[in-house]
C-alpha positions in Angstrom: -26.3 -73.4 9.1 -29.5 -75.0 7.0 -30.4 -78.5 8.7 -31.0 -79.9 5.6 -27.0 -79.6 4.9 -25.9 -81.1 8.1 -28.8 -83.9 7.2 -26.9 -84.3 4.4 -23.3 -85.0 5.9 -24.5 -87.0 9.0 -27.9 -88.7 8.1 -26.2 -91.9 6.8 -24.2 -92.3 10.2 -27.1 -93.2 12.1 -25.6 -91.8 14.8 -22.8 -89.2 15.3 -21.3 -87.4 18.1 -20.8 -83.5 18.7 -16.8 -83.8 18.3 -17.7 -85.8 14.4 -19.7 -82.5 13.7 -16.6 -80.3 14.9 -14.3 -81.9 12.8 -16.9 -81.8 9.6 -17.3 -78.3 10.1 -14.4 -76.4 12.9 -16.9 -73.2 12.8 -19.8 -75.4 13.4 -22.1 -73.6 16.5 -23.2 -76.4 19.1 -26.2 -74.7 20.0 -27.8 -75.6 16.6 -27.5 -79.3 18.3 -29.9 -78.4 21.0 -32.3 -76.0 18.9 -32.5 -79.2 16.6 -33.5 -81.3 19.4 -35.9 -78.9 20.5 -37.7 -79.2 17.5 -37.8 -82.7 17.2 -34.7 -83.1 14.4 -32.8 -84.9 16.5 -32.5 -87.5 19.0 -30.2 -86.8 21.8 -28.9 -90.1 23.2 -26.6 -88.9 25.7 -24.1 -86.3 26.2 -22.7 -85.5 22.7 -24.4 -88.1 20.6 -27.1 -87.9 18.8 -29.3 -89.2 16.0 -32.1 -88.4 13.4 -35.7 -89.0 14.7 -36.5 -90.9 11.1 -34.0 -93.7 12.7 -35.6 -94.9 15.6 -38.5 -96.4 14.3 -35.9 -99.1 12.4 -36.1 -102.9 13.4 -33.2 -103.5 16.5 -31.7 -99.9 16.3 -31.6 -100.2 20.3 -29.1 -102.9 19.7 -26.8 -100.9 16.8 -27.4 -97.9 19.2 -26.1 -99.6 22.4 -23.4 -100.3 20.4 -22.5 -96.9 19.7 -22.7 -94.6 22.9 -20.7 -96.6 24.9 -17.6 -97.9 23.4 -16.0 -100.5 23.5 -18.9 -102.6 24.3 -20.9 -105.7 23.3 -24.4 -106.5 24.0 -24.8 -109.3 26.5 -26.8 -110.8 29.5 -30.1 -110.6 29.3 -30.6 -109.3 26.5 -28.5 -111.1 24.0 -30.0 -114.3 26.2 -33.6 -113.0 24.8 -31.9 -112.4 21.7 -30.8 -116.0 21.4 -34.4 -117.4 22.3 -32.6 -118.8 25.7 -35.1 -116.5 28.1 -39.0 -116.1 27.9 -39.1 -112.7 29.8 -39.5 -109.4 27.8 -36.3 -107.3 28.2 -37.1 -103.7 29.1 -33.6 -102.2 29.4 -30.8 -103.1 26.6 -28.1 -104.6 28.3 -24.2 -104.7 27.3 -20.9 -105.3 28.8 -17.7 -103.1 28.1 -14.2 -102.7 29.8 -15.4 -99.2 30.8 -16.7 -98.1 34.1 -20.6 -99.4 34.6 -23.1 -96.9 33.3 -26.8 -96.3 32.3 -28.6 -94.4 29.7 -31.9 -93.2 29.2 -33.5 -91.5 26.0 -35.9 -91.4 23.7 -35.3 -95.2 21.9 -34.7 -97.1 25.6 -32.8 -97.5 28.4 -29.2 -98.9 27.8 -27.2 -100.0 30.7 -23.4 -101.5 30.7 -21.7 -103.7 33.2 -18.1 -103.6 33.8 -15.8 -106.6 33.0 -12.3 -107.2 33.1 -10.3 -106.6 29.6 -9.4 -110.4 29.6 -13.0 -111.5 29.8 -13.7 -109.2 26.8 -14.1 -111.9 24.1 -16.7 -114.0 22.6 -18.9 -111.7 20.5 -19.4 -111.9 16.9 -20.6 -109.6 14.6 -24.2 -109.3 12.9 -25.2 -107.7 9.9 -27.3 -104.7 10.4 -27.8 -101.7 7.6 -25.8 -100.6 5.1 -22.6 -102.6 6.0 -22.8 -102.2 9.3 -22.9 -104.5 12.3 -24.0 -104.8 15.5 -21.8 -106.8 18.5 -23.6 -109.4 19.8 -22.5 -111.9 22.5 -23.0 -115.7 21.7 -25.5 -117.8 23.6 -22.4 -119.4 25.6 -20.8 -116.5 26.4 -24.0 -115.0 27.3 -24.4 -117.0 29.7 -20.8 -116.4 31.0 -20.9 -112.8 32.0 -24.8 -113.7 33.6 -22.9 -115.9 35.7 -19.6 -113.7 36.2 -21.5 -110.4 36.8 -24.3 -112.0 38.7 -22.7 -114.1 41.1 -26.2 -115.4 43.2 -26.4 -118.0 40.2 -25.1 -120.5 42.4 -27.6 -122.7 43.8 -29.8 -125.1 41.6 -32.6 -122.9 43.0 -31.6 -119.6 41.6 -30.4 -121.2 38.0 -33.6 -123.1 37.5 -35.5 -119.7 38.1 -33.6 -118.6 34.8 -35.8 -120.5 33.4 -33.8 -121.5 30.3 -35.6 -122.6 26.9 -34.0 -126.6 26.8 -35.0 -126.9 22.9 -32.9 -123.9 22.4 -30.2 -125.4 24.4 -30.4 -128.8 22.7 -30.3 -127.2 19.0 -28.2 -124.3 19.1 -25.8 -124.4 22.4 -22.3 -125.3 21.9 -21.0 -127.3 24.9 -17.2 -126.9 23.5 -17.3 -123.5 23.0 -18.1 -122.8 26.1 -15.7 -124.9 28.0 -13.3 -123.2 25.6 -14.8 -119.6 27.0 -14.8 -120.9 30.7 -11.0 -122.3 30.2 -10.3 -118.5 29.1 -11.9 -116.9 32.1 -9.1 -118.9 34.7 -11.6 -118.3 37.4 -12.7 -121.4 39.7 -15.3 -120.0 40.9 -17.0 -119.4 37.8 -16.4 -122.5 36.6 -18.2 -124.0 39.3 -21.1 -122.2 38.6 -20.9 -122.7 35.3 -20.6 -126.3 35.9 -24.0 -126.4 38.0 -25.6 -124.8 35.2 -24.7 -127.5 32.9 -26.1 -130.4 35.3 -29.1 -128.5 36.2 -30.3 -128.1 32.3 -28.6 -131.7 31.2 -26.2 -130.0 29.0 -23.4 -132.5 27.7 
């Protein structure tokens, strides 16, 4: 098969996965996939996904990407916290959430790692424009901070929260103290709402 045909079918997907290509094209030989990626085509991203190397120079594909090879999932934690302005630290790893098994890939555009949370904590995420009509999943600031404090659970002393080192004019302008109740409410989990609570005394939040 010429590249420049498959180009044509797939190169608008961003991304795609092996089993897309099968059902494109039935005949299709896989090994073209890996003599593509040899020669610097294509990006491999993990097992049966892939994408063209002229995509990964695009602002926040890491984000649309983590979206994609691991579904479903919604980017959250630290890096929708850096996202959001709420953290000062650079993020070197794109992090997500999903109601899959915890898992971590490494390529070419980054290194994407996904936590494991319960199917009834998979909520508050909203949808932001990326190219051509598509979107990427994006937790809000509030809940954000949620899964931090679900997932890591040694944010419970005013010690350990402080050192998260929060941006307050952030908080003050765009943090929405309702919503999150309303998130923590949904969570039914006492534990977490203590935590939570101790967040909101240490930064002032009302």
């Amino acid at each position: 098969m010429i590249f420049e045909d498959f180009r044509k079918a797939f190169f608008d997907q961003i991304s795609f996965t092996s089993n897309q290509v099968k059902a494109w094209h039935p005949g299709f030989d896989k090994n073209n996939l890996g003599r593509w990626t040899k020669k610097g085509y294509l990006i491999k991203l993990r097992n049966g996904y892939y994408t063209f190397k002229e995509h990964i120079s695009k602002q926040n594909i890491h984000l649309y990407l983590a979206n994609r090879i691991y579904r479903p999932s919604y980017i959250s934690l630290h890096t929708a916290l850096a996202f959001h302005g709420l953290i000062p630290e650079a993020v070197t790893q794109t992090t997500s959430v999903s109601t899959l098994k915890t898992a971590r890939f490494s390529n070419t555009t980054g290194i994407y790692s996904y936590k494991n949370i319960k199917t009834t904590l998979y909520f508050g995420f909203e949808q932001l424009p990326y190219l051509k009509e598509r979107s990427i999943s994006m937790a809000t600031l509030e809940k954000a901070l949620i899964d931090l404090l679900y997932l890591y659970p040694f944010y419970n002393t005013i010690k350990e929260l402080q050192e998260l080192r929060l941006n307050e004019d952030i908080l003050v302008e765009t943090f929405h103290s309702e919503r999150f109740l309303s998130f923590l409410d949904r969570t039914q989990s006492g534990v977490l709402k203590k935590r939570a609570k101790l967040l909101l005394n240490v930064y002032n939040i009302h």
